[in-house]
Biopython code that builds the backbone (N, CA, C, O; Angstrom):
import numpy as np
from Bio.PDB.StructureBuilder import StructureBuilder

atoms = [
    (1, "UNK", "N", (-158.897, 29.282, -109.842)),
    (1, "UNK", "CA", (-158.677, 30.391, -110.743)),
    (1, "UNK", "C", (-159.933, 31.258, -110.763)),
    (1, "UNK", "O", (-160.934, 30.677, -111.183)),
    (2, "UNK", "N", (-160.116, 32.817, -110.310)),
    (2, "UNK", "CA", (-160.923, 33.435, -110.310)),
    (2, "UNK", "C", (-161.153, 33.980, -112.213)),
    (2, "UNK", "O", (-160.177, 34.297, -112.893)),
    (3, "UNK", "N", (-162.102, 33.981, -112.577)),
    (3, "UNK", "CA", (-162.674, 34.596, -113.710)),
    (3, "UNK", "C", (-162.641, 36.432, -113.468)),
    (3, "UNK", "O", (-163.167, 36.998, -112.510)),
    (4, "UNK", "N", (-162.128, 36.903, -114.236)),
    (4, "UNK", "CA", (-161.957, 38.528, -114.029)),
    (4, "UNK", "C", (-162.938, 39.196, -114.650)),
    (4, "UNK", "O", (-162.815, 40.392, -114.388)),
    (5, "UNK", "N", (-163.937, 38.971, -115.412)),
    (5, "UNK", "CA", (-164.527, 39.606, -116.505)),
    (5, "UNK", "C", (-165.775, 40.668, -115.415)),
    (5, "UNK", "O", (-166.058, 41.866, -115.371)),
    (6, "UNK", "N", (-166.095, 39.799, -114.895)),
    (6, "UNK", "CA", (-167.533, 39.946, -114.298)),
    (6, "UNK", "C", (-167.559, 39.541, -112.644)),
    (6, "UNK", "O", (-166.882, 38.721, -112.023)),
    (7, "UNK", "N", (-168.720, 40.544, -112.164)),
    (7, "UNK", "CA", (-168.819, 40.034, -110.320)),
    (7, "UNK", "C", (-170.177, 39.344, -110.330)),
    (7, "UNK", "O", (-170.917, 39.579, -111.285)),
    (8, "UNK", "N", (-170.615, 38.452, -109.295)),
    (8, "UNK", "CA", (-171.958, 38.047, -108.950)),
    (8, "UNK", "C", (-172.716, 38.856, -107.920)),
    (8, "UNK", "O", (-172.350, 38.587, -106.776)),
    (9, "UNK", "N", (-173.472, 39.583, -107.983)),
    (9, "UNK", "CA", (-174.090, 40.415, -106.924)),
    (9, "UNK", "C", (-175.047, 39.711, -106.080)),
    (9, "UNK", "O", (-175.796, 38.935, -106.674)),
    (10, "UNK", "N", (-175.152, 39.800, -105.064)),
    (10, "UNK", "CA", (-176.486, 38.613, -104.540)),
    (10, "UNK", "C", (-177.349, 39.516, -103.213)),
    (10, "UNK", "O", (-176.852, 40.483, -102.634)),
    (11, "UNK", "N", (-178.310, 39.113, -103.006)),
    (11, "UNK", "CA", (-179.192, 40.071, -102.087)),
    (11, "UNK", "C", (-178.805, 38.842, -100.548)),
    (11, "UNK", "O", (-178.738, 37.613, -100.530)),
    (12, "UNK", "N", (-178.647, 39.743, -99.574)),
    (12, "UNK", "CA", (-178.776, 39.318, -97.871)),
    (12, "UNK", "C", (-180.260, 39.676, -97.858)),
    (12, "UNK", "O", (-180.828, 40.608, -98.427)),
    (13, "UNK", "N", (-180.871, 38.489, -96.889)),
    (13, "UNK", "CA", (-181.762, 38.184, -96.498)),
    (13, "UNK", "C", (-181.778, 39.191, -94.937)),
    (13, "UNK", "O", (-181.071, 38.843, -93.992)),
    (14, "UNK", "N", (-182.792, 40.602, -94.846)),
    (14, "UNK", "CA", (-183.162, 41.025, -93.895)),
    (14, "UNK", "C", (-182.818, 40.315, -92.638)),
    (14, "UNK", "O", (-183.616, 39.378, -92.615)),
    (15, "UNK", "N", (-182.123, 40.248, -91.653)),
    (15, "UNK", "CA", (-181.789, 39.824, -90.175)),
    (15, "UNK", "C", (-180.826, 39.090, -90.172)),
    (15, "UNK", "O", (-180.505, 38.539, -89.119)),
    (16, "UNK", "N", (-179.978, 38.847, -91.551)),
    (16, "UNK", "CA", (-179.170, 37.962, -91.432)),
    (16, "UNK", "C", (-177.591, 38.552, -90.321)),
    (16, "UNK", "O", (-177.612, 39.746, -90.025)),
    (17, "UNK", "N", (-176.435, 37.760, -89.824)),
    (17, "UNK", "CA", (-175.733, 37.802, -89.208)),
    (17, "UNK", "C", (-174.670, 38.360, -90.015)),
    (17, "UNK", "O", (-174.938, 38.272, -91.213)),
    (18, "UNK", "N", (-173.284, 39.036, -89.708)),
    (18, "UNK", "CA", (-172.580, 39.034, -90.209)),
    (18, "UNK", "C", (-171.656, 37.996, -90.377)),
    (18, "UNK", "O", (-170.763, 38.085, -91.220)),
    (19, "UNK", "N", (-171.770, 37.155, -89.752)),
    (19, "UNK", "CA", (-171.053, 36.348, -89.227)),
    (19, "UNK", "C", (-171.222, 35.147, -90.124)),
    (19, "UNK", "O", (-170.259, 34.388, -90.233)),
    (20, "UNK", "N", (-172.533, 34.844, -90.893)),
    (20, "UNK", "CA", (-173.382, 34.029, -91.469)),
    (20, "UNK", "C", (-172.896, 34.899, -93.543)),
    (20, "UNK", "O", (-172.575, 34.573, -94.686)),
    (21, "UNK", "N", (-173.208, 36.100, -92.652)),
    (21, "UNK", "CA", (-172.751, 36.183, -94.372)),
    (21, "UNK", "C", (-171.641, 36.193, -95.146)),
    (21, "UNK", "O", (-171.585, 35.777, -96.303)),
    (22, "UNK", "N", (-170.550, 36.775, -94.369)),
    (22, "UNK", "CA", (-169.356, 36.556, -94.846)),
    (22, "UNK", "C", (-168.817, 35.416, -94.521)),
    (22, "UNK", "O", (-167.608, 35.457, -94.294)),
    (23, "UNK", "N", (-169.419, 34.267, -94.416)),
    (23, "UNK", "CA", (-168.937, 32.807, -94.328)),
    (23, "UNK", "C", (-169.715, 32.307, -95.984)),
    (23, "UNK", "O", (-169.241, 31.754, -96.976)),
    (24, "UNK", "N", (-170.813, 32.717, -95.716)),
    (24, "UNK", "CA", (-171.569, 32.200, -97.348)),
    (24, "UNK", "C", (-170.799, 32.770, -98.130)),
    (24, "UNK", "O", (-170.168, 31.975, -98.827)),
    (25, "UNK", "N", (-170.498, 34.255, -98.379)),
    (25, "UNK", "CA", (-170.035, 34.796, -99.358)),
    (25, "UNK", "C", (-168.961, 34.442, -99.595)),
    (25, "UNK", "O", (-168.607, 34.426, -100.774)),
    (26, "UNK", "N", (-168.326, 34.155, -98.865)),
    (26, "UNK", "CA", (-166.980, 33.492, -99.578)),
    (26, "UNK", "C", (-166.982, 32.182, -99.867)),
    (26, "UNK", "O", (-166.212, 31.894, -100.784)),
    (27, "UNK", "N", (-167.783, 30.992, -99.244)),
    (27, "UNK", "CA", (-168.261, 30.009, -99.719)),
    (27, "UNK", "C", (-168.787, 30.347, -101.287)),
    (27, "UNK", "O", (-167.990, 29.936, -102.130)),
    (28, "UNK", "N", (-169.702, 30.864, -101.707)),
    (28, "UNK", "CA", (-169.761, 31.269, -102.586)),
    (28, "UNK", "C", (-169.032, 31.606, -103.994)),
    (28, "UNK", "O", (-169.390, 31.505, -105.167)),
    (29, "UNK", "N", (-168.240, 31.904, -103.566)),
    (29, "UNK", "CA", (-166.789, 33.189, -104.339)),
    (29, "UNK", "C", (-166.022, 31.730, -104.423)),
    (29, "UNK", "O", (-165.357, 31.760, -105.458)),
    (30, "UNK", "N", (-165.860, 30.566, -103.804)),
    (30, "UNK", "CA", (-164.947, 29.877, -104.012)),
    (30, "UNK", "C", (-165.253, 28.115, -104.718)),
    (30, "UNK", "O", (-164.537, 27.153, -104.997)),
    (31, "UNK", "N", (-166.804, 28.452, -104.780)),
    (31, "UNK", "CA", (-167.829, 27.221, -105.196)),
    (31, "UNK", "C", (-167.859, 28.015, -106.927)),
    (31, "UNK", "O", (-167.592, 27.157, -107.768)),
    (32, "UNK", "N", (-168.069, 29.135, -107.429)),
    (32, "UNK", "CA", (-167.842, 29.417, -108.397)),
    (32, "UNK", "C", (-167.137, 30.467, -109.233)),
    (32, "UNK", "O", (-167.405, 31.032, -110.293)),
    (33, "UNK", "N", (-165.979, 30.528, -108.227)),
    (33, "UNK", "CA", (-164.779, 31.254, -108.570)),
    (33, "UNK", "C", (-165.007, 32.648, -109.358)),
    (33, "UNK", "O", (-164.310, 32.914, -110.337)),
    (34, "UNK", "N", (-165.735, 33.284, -109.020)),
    (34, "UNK", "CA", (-165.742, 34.830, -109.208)),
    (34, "UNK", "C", (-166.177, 35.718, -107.957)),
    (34, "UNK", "O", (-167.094, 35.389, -107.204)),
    (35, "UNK", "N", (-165.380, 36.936, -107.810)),
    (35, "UNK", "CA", (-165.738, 37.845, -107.002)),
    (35, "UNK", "C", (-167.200, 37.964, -106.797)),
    (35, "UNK", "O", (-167.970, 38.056, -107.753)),
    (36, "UNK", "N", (-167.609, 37.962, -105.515)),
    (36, "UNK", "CA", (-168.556, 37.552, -104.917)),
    (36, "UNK", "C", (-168.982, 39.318, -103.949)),
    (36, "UNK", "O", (-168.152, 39.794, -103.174)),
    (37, "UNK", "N", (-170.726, 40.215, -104.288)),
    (37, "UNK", "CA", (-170.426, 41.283, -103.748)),
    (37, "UNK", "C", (-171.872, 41.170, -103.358)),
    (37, "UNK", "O", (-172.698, 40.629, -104.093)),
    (38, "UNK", "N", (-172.185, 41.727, -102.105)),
    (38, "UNK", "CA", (-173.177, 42.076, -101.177)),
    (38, "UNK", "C", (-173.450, 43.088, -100.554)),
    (38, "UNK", "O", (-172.354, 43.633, -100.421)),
    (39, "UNK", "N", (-174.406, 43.886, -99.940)),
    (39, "UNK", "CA", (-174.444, 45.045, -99.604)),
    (39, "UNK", "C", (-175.054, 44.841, -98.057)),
    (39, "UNK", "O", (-176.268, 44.662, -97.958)),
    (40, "UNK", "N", (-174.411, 44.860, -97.113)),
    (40, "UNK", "CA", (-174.802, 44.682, -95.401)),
    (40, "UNK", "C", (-174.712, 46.151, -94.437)),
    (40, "UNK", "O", (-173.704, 46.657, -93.942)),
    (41, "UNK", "N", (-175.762, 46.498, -94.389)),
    (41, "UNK", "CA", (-175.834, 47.331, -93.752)),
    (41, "UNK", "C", (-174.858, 48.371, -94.005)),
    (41, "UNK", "O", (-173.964, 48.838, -93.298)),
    (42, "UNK", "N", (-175.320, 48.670, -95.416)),
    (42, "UNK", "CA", (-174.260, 50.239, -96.066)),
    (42, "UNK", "C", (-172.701, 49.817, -96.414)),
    (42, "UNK", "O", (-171.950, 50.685, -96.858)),
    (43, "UNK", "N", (-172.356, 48.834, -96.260)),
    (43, "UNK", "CA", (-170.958, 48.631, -96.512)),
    (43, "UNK", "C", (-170.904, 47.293, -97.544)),
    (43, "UNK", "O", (-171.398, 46.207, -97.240)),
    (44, "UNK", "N", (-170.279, 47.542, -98.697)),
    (44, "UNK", "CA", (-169.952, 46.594, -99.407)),
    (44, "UNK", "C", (-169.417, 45.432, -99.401)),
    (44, "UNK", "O", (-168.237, 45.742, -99.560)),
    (45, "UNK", "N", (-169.440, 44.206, -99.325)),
    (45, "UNK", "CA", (-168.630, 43.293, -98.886)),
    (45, "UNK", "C", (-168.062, 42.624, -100.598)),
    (45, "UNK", "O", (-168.648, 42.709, -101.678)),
    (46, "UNK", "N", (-167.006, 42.113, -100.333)),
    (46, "UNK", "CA", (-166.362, 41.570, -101.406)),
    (46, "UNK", "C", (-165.744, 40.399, -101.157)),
    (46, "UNK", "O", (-164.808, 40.489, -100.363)),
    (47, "UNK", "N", (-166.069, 38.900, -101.763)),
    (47, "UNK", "CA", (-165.138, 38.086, -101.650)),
    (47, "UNK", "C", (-164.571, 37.656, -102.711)),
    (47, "UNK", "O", (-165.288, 37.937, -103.671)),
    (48, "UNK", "N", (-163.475, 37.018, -103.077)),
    (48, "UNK", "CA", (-162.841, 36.007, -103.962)),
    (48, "UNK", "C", (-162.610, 34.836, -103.191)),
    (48, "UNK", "O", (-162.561, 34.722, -101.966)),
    (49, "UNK", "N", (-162.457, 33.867, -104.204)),
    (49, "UNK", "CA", (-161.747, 32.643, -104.032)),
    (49, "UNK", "C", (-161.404, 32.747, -103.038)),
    (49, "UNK", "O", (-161.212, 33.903, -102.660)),
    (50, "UNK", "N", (-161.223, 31.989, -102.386)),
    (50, "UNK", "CA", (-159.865, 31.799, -101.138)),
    (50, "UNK", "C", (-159.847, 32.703, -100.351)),
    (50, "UNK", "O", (-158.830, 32.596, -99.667)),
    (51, "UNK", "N", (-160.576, 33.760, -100.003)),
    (51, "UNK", "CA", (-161.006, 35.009, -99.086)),
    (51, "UNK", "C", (-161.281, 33.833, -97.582)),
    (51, "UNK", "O", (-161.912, 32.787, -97.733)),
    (52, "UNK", "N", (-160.755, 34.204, -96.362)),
    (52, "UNK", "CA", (-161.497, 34.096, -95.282)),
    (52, "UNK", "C", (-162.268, 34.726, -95.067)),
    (52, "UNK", "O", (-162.150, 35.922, -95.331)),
    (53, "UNK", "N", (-163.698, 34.104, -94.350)),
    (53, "UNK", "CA", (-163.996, 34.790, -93.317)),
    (53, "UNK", "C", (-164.052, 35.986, -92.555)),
    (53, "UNK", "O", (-164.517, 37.125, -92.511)),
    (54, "UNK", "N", (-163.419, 35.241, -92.039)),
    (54, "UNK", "CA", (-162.460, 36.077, -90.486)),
    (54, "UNK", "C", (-162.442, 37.197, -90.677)),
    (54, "UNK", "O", (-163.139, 37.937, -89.983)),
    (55, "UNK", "N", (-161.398, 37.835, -91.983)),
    (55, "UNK", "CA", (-160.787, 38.501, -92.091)),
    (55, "UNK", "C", (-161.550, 39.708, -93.134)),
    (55, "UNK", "O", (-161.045, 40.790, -93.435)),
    (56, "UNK", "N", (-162.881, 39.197, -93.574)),
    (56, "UNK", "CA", (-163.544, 39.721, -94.127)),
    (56, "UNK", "C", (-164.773, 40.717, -93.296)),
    (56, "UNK", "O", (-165.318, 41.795, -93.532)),
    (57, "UNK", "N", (-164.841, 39.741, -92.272)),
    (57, "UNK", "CA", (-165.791, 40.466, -91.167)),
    (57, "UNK", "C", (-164.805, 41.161, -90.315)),
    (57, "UNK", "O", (-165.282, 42.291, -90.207)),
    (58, "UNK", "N", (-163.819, 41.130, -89.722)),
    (58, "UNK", "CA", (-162.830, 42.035, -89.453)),
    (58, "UNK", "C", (-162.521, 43.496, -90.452)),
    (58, "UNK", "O", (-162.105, 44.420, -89.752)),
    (59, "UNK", "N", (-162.617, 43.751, -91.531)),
    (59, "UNK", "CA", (-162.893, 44.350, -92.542)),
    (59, "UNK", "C", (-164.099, 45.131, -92.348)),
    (59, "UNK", "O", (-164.033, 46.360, -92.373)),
    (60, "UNK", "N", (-165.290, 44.471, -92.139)),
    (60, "UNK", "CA", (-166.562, 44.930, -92.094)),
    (60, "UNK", "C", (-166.608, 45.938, -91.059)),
    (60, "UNK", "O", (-166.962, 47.103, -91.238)),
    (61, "UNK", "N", (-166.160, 45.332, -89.759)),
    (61, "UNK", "CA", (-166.472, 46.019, -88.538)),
    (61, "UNK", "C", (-165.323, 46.981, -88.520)),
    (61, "UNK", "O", (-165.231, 47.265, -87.325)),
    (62, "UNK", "N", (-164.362, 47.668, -89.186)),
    (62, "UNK", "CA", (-163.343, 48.742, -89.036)),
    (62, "UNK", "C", (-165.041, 49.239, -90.132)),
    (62, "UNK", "O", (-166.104, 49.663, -89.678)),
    (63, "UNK", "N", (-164.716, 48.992, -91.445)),
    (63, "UNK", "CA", (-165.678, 50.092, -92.407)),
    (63, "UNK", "C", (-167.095, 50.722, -92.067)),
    (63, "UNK", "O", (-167.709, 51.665, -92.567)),
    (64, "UNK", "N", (-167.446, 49.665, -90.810)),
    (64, "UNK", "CA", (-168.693, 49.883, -90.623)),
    (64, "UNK", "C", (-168.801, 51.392, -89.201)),
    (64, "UNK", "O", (-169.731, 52.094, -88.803)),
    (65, "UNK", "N", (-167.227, 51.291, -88.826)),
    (65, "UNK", "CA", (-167.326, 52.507, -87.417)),
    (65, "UNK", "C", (-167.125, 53.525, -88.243)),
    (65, "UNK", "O", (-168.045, 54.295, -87.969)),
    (66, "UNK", "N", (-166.274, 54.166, -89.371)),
    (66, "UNK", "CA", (-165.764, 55.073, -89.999)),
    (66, "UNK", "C", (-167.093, 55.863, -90.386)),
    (66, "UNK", "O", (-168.104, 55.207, -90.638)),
    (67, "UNK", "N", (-167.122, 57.413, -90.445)),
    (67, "UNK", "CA", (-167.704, 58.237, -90.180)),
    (67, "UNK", "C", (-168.688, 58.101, -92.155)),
    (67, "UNK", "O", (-168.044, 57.651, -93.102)),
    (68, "UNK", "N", (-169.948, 58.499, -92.310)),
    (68, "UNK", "CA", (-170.788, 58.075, -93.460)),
    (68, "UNK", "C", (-169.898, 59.092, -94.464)),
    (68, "UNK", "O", (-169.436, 60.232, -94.436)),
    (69, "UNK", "N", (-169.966, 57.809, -95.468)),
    (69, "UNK", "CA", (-169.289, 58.383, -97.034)),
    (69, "UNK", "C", (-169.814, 57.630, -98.033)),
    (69, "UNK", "O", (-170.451, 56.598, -97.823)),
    (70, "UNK", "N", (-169.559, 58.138, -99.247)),
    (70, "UNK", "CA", (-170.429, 57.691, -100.464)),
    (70, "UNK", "C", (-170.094, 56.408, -100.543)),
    (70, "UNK", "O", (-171.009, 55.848, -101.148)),
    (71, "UNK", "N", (-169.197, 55.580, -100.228)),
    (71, "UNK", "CA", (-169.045, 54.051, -100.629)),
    (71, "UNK", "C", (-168.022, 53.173, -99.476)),
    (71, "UNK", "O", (-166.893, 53.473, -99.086)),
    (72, "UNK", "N", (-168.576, 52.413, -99.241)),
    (72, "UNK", "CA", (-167.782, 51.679, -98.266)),
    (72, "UNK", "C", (-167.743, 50.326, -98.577)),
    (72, "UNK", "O", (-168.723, 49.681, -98.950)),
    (73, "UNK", "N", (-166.211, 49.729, -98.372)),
    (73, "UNK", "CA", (-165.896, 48.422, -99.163)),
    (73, "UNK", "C", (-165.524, 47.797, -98.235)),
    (73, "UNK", "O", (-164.578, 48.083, -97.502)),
    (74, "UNK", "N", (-166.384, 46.669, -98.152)),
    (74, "UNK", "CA", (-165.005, 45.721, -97.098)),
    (74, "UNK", "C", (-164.296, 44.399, -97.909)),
    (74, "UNK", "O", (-165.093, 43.540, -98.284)),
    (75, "UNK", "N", (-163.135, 44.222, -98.147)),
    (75, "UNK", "CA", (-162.360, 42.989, -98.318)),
    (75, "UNK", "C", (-161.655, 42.484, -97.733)),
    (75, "UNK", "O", (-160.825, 43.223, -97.202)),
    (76, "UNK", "N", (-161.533, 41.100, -97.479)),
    (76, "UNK", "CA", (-160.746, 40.488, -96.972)),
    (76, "UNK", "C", (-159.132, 40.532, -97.082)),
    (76, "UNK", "O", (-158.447, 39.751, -96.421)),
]
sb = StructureBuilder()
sb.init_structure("model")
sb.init_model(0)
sb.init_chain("A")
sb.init_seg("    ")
for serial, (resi, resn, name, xyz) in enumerate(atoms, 1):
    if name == "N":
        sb.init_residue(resn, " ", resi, " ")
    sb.init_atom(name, np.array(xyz, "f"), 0.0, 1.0, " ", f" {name:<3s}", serial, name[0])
structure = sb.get_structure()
């Protein structure tokens, strides 16, 4: 059961992978069940509960080609 009230914001560590973070972050999001948000290279990432992966970094890499705008989200 995700908690709705509130998100956890957390800082990426300079050089990290994408690959590495949207595996934590949703590890994360599902170890203490609230939306889980990070900022990777200009694009927002978002997990919940039960978010893959996969499908989150698939997410990333469409938001991350799209031409610069004030906010960019990726979710799974």
């Amino acid at each position: 059961m995700m908690l709705k009230t509130f998100v956890l914001c957390v800082k990426v560590f300079p050089g990290s992978s994408i690959e590495d973070v949207a595996s934590e972050l949703c590890q994360l999001a599902d170890r203490i069940g609230v939306r889980c948000e990070a900022s990777f290279n200009s694009v927002t990432l978002w997990a919940k509960p039960g978010d893959d992966a996969s499908r989150l970094i698939d997410s990333y890499c469409k938001e991350i080609k799209l031409p610069p705008r004030r906010l960019k989200i990726a979710q799974a």
